[in-house]
DOKEMAR-994746 format. One record per atom (N, C-alpha, C): residue number from 1; residue in one letter; atom name; x, y, z. Coordinates in steps of 0.1 Angstrom, whole numbers, plus 5000, padded with zeros to 4 digits. Layout:
    k  r   a     u     v     w
  NUM  A  CA     X     Y     Z
...
This chain:
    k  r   a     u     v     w
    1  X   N  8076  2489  0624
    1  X  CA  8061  2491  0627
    1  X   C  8055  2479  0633
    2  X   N  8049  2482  0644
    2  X  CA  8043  2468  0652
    2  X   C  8028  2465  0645
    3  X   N  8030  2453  0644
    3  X  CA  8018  2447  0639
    3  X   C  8004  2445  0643
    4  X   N  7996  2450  0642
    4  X  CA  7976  2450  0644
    4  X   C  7971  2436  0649
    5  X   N  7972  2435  0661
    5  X  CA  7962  2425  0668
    5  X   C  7950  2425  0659
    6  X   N  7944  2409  0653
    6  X  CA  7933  2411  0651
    6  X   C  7924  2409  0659
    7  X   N  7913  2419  0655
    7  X  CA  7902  2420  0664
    7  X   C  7905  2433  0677
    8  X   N  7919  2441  0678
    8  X  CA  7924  2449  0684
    8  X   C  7916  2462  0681
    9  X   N  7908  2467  0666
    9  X  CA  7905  2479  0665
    9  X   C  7889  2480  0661
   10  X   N  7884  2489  0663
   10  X  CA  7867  2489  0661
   10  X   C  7869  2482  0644
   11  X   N  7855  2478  0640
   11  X  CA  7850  2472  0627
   11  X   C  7852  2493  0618
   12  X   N  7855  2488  0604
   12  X  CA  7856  2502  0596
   12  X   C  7841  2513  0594
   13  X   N  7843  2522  0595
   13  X  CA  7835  2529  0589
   13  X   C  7820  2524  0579
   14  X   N  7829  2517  0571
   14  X  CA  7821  2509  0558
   14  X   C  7812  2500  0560
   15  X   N  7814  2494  0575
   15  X  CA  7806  2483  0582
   15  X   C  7797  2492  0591
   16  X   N  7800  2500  0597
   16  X  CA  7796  2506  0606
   16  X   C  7781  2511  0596
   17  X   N  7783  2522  0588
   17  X  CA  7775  2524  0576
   17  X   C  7764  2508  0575
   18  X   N  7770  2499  0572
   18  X  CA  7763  2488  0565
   18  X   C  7752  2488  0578
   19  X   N  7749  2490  0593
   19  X  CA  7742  2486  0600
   19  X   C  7731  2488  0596
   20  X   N  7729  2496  0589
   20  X  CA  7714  2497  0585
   20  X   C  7703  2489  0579
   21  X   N  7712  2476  0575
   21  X  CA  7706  2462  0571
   21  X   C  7702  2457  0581
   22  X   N  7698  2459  0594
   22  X  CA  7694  2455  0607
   22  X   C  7675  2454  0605
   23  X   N  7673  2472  0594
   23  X  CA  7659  2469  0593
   23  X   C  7651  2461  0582
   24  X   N  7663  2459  0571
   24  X  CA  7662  2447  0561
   24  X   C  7659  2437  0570
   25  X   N  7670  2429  0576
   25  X  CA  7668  2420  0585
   25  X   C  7655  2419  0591
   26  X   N  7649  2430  0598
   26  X  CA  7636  2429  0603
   26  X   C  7628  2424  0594
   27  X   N  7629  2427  0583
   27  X  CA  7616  2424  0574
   27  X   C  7616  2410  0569
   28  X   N  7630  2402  0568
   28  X  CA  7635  2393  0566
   28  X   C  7625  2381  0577
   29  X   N  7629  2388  0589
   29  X  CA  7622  2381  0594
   29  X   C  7608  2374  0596
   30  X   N  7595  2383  0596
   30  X  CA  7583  2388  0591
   30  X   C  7583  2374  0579
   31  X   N  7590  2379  0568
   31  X  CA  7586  2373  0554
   31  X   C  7593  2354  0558
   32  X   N  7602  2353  0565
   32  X  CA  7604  2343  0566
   32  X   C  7602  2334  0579
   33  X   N  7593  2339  0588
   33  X  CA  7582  2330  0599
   33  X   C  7576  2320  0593
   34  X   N  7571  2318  0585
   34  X  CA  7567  2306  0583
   34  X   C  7576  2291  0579
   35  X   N  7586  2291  0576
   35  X  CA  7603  2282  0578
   35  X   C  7603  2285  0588
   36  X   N  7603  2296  0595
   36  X  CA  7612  2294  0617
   36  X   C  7605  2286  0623
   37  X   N  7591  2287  0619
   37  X  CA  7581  2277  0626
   37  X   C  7584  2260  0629
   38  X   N  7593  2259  0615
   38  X  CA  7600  2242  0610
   38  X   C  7610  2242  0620
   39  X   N  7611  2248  0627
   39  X  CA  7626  2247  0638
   39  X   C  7624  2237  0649
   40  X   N  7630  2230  0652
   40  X  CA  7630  2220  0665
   40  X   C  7619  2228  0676
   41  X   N  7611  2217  0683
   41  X  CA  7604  2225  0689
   41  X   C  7607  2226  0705
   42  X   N  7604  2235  0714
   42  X  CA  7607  2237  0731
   42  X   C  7602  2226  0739
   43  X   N  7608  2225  0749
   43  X  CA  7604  2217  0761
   43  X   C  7594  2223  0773
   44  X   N  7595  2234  0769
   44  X  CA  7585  2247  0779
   44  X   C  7593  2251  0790
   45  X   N  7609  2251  0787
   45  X  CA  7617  2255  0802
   45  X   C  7621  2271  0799
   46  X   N  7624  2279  0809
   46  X  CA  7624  2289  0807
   46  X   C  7638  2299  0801
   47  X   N  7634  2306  0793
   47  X  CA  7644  2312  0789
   47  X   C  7649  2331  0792
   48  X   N  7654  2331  0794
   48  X  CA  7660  2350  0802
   48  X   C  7671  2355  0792
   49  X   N  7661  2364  0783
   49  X  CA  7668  2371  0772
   49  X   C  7672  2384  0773
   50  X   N  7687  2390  0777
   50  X  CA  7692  2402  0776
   50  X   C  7697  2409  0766
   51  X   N  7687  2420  0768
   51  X  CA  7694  2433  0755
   51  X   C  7703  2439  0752
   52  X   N  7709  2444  0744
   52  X  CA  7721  2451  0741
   52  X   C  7718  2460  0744
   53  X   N  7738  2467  0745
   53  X  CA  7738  2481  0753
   53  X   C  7726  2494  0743
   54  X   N  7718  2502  0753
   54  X  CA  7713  2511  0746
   54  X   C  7697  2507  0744
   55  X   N  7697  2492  0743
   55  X  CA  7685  2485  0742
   55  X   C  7676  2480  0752
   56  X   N  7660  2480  0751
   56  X  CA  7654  2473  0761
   56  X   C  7650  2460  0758
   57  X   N  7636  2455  0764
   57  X  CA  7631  2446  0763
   57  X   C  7626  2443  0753
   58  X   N  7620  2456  0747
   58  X  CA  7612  2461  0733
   58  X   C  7620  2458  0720
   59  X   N  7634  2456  0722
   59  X  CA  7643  2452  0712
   59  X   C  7640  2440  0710
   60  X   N  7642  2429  0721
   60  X  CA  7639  2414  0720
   60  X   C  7626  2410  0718
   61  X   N  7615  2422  0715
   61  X  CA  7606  2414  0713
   61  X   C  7603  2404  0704
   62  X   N  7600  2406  0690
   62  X  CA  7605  2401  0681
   62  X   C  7611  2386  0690
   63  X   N  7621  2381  0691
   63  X  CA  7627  2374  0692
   63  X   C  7622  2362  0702
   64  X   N  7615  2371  0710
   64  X  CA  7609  2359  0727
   64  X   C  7595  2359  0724
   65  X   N  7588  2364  0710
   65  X  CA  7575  2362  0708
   65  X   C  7578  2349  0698
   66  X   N  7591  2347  0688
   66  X  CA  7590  2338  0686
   66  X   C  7596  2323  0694
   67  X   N  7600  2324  0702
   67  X  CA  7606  2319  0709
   67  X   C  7590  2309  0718
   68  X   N  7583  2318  0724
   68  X  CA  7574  2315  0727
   68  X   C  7563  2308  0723
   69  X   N  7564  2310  0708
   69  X  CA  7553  2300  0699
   69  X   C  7561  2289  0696
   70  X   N  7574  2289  0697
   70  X  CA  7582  2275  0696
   70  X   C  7582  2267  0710
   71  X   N  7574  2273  0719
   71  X  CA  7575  2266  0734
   71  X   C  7583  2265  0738
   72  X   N  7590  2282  0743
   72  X  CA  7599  2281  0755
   72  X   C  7587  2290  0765
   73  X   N  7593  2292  0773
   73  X  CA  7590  2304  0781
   73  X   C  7596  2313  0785
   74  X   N  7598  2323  0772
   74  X  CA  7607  2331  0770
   74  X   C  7604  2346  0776
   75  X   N  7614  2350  0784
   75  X  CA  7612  2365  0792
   75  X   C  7621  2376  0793
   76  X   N  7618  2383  0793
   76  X  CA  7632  2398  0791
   76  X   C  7635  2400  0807
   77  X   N  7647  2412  0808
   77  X  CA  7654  2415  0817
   77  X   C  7645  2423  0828
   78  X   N  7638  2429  0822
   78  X  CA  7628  2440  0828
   78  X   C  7637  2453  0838
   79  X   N  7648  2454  0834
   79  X  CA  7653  2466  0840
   79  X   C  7656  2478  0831
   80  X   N  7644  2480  0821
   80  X  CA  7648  2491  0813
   80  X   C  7660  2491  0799
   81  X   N  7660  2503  0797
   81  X  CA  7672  2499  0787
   81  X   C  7683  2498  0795
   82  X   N  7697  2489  0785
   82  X  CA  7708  2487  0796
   82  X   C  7719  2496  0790
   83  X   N  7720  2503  0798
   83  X  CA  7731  2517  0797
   83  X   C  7746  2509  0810
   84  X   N  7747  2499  0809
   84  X  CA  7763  2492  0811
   84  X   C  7754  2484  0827
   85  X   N  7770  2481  0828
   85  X  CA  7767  2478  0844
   85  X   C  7769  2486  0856
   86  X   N  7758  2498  0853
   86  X  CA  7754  2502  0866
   86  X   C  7754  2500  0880
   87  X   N  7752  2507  0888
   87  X  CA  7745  2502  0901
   87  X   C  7734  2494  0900
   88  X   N  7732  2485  0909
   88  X  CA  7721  2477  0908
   88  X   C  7715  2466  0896
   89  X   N  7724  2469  0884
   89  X  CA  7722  2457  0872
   89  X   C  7724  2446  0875
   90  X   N  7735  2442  0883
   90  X  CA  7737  2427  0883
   90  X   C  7730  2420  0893
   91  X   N  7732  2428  0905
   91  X  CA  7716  2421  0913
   91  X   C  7703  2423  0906
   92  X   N  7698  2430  0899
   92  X  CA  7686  2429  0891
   92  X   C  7684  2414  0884
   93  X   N  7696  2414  0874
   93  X  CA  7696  2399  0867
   93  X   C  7702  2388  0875
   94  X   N  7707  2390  0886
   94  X  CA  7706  2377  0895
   94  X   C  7694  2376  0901
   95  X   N  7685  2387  0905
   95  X  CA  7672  2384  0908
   95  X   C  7665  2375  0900
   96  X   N  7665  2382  0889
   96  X  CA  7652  2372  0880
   96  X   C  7659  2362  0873
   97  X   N  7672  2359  0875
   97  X  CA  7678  2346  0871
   97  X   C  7669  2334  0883
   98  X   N  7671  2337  0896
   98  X  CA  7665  2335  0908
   98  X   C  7648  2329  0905
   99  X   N  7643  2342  0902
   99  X  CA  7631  2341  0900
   99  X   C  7628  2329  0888
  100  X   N  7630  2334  0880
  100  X  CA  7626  2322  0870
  100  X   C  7628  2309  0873
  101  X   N  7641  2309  0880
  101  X  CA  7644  2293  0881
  101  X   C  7636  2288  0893
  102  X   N  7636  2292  0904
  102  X  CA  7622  2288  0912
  102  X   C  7611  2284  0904
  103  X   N  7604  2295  0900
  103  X  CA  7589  2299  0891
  103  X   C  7585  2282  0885
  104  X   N  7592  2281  0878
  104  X  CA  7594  2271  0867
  104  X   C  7599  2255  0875
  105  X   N  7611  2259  0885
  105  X  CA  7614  2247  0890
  105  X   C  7624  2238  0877
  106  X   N  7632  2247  0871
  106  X  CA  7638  2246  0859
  106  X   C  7653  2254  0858
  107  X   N  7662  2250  0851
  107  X  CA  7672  2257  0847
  107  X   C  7669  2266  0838
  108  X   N  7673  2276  0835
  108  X  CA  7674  2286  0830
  108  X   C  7682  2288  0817
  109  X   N  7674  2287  0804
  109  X  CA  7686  2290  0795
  109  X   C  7689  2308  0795
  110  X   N  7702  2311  0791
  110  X  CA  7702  2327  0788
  110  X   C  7709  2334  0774
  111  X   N  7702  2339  0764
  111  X  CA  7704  2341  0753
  111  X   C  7705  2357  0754
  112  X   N  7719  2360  0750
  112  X  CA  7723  2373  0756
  112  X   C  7725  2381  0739
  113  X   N  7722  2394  0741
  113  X  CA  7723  2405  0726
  113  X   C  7734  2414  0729
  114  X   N  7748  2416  0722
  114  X  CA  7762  2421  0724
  114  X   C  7762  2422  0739
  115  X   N  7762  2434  0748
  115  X  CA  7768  2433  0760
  115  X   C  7759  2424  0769
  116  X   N  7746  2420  0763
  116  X  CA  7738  2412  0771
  116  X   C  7742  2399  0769
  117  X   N  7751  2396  0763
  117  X  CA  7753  2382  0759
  117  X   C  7771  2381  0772
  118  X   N  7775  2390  0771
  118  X  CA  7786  2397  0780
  118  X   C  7778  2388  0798
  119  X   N  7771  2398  0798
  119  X  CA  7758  2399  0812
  119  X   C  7757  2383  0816
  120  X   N  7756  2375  0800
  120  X  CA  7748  2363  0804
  120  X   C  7758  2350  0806
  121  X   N  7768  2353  0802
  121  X  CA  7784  2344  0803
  121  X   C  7787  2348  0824
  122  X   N  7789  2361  0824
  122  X  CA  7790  2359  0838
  122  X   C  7780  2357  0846
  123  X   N  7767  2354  0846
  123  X  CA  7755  2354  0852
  123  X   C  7756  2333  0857
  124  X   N  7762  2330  0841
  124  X  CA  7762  2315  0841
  124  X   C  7775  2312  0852
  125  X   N  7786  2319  0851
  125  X  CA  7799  2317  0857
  125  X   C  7793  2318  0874
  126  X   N  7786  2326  0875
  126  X  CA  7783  2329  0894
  126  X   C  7772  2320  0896
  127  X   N  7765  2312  0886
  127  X  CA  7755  2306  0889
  127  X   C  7750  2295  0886
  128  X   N  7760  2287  0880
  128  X  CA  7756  2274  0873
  128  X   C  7748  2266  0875
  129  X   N  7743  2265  0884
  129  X  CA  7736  2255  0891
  129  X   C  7722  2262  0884
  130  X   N  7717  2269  0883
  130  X  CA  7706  2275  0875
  130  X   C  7703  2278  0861
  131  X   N  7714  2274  0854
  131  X  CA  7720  2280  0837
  131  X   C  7720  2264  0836
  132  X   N  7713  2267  0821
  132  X  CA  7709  2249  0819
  132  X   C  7720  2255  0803
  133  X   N  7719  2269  0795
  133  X  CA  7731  2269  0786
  133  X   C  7733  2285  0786
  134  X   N  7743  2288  0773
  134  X  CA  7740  2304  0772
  134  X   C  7746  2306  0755
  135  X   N  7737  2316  0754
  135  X  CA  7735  2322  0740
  135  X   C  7738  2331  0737
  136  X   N  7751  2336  0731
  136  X  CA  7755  2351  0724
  136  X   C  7755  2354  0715
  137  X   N  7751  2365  0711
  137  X  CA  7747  2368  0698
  137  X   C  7756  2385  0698
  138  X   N  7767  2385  0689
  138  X  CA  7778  2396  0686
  138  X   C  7787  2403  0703
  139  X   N  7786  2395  0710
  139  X  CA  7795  2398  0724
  139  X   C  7802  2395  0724
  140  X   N  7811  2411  0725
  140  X  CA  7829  2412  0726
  140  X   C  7834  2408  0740
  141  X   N  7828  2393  0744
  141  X  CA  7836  2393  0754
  141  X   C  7852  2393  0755
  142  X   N  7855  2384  0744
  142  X  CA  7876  2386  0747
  142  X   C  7877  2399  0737
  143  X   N  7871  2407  0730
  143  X  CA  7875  2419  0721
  143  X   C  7889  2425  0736
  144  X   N  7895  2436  0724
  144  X  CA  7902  2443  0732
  144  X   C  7892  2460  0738
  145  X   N  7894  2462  0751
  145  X  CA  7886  2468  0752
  145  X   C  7878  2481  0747
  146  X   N  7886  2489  0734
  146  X  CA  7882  2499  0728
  146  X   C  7876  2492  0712
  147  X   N  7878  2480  0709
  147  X  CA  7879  2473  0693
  147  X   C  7860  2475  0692
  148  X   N  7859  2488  0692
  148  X  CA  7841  2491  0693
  148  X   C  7840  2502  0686
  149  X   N  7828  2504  0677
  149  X  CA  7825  2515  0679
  149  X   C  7814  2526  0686
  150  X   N  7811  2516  0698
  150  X  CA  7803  2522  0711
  150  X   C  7812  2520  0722
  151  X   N  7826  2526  0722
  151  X  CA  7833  2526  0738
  151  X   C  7829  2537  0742
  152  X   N  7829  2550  0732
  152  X  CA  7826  2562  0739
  152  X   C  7814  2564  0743
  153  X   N  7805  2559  0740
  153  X  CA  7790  2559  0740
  153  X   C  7787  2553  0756
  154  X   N  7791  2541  0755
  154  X  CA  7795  2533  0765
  154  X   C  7799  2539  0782
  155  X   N  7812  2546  0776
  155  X  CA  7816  2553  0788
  155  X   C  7810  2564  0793
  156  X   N  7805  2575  0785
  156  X  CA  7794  2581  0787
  156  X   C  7779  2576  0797
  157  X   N  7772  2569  0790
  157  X  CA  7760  2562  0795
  157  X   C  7763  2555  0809
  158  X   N  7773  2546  0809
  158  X  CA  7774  2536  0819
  158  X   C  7777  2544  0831
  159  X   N  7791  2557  0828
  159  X  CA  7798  2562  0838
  159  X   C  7810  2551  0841
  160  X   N  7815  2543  0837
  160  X  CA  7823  2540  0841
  160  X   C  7837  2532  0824
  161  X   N  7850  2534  0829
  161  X  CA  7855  2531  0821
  161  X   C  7857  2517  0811
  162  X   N  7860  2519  0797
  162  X  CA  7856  2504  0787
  162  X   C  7864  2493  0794
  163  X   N  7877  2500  0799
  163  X  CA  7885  2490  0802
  163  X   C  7888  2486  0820
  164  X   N  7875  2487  0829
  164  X  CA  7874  2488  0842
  164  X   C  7869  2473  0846
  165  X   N  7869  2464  0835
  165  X  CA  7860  2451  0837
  165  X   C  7872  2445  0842
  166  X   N  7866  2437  0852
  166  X  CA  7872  2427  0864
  166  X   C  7873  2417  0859
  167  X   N  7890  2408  0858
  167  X  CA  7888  2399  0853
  167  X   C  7886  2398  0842
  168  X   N  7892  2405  0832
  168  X  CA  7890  2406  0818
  168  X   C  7894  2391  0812
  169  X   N  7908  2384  0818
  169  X  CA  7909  2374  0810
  169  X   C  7906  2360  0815
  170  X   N  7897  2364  0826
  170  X  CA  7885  2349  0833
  170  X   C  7876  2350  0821
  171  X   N  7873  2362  0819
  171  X  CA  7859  2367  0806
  171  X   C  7860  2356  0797
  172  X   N  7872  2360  0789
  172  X  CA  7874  2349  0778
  172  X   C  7877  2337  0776
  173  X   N  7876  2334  0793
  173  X  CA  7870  2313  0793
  173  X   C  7856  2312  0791
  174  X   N  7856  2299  0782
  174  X  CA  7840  2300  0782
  174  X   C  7834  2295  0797
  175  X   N  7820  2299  0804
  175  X  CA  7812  2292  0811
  175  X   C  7812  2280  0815
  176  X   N  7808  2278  0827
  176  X  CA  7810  2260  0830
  176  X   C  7794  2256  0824
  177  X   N  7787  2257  0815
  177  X  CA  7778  2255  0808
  177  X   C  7780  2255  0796
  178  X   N  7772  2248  0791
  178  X  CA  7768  2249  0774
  178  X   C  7770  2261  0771
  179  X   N  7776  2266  0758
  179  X  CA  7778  2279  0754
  179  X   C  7781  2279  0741
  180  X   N  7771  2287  0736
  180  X  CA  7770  2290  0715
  180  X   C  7774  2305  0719
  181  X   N  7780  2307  0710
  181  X  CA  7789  2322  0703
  181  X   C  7783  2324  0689
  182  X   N  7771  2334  0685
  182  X  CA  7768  2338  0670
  182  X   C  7772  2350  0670
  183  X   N  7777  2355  0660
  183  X  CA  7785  2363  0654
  183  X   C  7788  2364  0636
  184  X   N  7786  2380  0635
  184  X  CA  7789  2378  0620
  184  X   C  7803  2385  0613
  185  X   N  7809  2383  0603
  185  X  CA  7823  2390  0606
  185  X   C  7821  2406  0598
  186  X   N  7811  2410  0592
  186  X  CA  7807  2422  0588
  186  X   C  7797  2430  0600
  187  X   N  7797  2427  0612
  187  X  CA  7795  2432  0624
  187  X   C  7803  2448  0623
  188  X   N  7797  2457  0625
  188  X  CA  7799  2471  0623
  188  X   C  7800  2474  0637
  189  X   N  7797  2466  0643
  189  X  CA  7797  2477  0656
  189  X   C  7809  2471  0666
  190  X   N  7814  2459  0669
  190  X  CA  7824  2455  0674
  190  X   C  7828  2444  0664
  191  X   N  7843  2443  0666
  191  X  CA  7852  2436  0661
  191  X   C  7849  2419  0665
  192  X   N  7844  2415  0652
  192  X  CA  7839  2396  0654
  192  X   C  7851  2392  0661
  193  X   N  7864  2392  0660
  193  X  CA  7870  2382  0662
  193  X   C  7871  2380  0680
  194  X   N  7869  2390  0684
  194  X  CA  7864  2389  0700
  194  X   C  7852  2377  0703
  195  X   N  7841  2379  0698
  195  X  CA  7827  2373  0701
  195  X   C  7827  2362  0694
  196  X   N  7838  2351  0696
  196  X  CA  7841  2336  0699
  196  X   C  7844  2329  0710
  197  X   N  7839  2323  0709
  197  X  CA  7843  2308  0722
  197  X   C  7855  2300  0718
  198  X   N  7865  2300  0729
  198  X  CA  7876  2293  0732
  198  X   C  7867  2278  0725
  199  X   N  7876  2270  0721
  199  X  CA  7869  2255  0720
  199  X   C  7866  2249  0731
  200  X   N  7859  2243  0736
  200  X  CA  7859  2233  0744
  200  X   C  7848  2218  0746
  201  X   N  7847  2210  0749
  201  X  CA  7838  2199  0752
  201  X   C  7824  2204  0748
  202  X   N  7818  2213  0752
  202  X  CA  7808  2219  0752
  202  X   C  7804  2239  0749
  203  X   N  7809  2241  0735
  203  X  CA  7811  2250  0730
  203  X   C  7809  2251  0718
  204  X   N  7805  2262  0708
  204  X  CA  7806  2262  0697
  204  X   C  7804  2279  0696
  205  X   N  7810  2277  0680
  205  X  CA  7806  2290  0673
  205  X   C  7800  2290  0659
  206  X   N  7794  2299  0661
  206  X  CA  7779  2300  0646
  206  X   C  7781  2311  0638
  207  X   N  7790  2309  0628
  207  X  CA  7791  2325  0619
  207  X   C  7775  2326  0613
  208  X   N  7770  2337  0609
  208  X  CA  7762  2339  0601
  208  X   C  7763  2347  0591
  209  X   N  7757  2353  0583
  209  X  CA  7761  2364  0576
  209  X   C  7749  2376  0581
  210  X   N  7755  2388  0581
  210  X  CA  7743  2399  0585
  210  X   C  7750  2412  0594
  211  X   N  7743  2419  0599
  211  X  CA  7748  2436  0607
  211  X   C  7743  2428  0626
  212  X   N  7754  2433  0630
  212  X  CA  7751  2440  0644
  212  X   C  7740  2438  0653
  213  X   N  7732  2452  0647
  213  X  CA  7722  2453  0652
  213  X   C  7709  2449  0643
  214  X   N  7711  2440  0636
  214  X  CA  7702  2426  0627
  214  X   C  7703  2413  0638
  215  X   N  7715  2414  0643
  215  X  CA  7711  2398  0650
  215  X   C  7699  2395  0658
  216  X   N  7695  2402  0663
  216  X  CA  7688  2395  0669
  216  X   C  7672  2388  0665
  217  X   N  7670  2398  0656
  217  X  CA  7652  2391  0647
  217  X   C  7663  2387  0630
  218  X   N  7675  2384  0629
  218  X  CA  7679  2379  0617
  218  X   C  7674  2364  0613
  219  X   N  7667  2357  0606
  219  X  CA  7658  2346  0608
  219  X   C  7670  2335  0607
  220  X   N  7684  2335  0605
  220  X  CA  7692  2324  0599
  220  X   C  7697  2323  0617
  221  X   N  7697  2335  0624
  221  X  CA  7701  2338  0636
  221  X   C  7690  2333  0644
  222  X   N  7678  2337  0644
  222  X  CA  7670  2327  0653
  222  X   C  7670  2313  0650
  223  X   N  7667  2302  0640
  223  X  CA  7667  2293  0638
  223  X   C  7678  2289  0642
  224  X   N  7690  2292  0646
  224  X  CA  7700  2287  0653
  224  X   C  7698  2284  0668
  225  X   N  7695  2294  0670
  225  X  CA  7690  2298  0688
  225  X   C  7677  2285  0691
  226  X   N  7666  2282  0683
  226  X  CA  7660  2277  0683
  226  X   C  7663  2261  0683
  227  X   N  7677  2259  0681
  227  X  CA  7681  2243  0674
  227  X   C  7688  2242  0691
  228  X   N  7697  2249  0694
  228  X  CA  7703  2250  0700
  228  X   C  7695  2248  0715
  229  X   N  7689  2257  0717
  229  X  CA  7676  2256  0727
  229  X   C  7669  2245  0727
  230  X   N  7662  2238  0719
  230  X  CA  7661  2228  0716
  230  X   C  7666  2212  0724
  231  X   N  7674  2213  0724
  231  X  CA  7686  2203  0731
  231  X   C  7679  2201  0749
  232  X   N  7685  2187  0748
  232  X  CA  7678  2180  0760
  232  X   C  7691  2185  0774
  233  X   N  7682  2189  0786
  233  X  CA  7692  2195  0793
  233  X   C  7701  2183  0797
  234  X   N  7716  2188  0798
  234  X  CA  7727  2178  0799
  234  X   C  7727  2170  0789
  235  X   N  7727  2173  0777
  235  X  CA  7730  2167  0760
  235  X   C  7733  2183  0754
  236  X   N  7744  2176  0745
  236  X  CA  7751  2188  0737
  236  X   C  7762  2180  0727
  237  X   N  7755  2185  0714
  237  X  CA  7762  2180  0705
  237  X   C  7762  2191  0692
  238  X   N  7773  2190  0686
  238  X  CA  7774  2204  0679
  238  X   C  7761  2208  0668
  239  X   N  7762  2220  0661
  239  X  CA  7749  2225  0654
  239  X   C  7750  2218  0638
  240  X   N  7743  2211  0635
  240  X  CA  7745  2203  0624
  240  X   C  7746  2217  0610
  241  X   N  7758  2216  0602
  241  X  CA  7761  2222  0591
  241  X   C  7757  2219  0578
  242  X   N  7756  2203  0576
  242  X  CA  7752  2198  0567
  242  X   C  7735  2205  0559
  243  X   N  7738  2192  0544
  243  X  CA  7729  2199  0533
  243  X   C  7730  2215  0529
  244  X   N  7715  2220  0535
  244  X  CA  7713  2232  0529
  244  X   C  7721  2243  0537
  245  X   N  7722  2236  0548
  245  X  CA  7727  2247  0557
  245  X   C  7739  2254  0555
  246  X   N  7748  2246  0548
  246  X  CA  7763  2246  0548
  246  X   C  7758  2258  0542
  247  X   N  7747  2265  0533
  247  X  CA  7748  2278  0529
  247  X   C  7742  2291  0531
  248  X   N  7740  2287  0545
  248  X  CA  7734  2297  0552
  248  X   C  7743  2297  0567
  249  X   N  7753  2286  0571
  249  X  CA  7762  2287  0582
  249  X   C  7776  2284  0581
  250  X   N  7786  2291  0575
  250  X  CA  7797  2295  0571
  250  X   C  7810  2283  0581
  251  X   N  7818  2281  0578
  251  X  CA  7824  2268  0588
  251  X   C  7831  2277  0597
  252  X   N  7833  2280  0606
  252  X  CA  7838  2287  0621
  252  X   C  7849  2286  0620
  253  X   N  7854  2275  0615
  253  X  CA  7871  2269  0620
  253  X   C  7879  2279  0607
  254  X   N  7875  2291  0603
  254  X  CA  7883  2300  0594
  254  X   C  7890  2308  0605
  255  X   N  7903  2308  0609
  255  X  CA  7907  2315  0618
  255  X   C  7904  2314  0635
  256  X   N  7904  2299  0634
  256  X  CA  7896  2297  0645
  256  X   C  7901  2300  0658
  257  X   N  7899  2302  0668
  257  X  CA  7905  2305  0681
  257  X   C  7912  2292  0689
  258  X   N  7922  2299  0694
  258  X  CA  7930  2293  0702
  258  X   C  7923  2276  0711
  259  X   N  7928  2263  0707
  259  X  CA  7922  2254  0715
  259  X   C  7926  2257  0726
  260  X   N  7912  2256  0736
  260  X  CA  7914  2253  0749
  260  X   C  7912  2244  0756
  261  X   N  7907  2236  0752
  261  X  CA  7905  2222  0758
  261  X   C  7905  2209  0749
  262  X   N  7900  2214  0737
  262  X  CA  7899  2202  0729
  262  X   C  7891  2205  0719
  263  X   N  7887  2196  0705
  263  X  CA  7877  2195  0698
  263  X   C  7865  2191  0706
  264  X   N  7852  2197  0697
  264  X  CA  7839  2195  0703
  264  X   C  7837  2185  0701
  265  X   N  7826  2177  0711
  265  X  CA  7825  2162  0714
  265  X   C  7813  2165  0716
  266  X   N  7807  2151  0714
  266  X  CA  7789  2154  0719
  266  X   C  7794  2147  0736
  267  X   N  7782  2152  0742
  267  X  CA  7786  2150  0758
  267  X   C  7775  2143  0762
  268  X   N  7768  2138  0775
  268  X  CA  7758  2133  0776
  268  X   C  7758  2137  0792
């Protein structure tokens, strides 16, 4: 009997069920704004936050309203909900990757939600020169292509097939930019062990604990995004674990992914 790739098959039933702590998580958030507020504060450079499949702007709100009291200048995709990559998606978010970074006269960070975090790895890859980092939160980018329980969903909406992506195994190099991978391993809706970053110079990964479709207003999850963001452009040094944190940010290196370049180093 051949042996189960991990990360090869969707997350179980049991997890899938568990998504429903997404609207726990909501309230989580709410009750605990006044700690996110204590988060490192922005530089006012601009940030371009994409939604997960099925999701719009309306999803991120929550997230780029706090974002924005922390002094970024945080903005959504403005192309509606994202039902895959369509006609017309990827020039849309090369547009306003464009746009903002003009506007501003600024690099662009991009903090991407499951396939928007997908969106925002190759958005950085065609355009670095504009991508100051990028942010994922539960994106199967190296998953195997069905280890979901939204492929059929997927292939329906988008019209096109799970396993039609170009370049599947360029996907799972990280970005020539800064790049954080959050992810939780009770993720119901795709298989964690995909939605990691190879190691490199300028990489990390952030387990948290929580559902799917919780990450994005999960408050242990924003104050990460917020530390991260934070960071002076061209400085990058890993997300500090220590004290209280160690119990609220799990150590990554449990099964850790394949080194690709090396241990993380702070860079300058």
């Amino acid at each position: 009997m051949d042996r189960v790739v991990a990360g090869s098959k969707p997350p179980s039933s049991l997890l899938l069920a568990l998504e429903v702590r997404g609207i726990w998580e909501l309230q989580a958030f709410f009750a605990a704004y006044p700690l996110l507020r204590t988060a490192p504060r922005g530089d006012g450079h601009p940030v371009l936050v994409l939604p997960g499949f099925m999701a719009s702007d309306r999803s991120t709100g929550p997230m780029r309203a706090y974002l924005k009291q922390q002094g970024y200048a945080a903005h959504g995709w403005k192309q509606g909900p994202n039902h895959g990559p369509r006609p017309g998606v990827e020039d849309g978010m090369m547009a306003r990757l464009e746009d903002l970074a003009g506007r501003y006269g600024r690099k662009v960070s991009l903090v991407g939600w499951s396939l928007g975090g997908v969106y925002a790895r190759e958005l950085a890859r065609r355009q670095p020169a504009l991508v100051r980092q990028v942010i994922t939160l539960g994106s199967p980018f190296a998953n195997e292509p069905k280890a979901s329980n939204a492929w059929r969903l997927y292939e329906t909406m988008s019209g096109r097939q799970v396993d039609d992506w170009p370049e599947r195994e360029v996907m799972k190099t990280p970005p020539p930019v800064p790049s954080t991978a959050i992810y939780t391993r009770t993720d119901g809706i795709v298989a964690w062990q995909g939605c990691r970053e190879q190691k490199s110079a300028t990489t990390e990964n952030i387990e948290v604990e929580g559902s799917h479709c919780g990450l994005g207003h999960n408050p242990v999850v924003l104050y990460a995004i917020a530390d991260r963001l934070a960071l002076a452009e061209g400085d990058w040094w890993p997300f500090d674990r220590s004290g209280v944190r160690s119990f609220l940010y799990p150590n990554p290196e449990r099964d850790a992914p394949v080194d690709a370049v090396g241990a993380a180093t702070r860079t300058h």
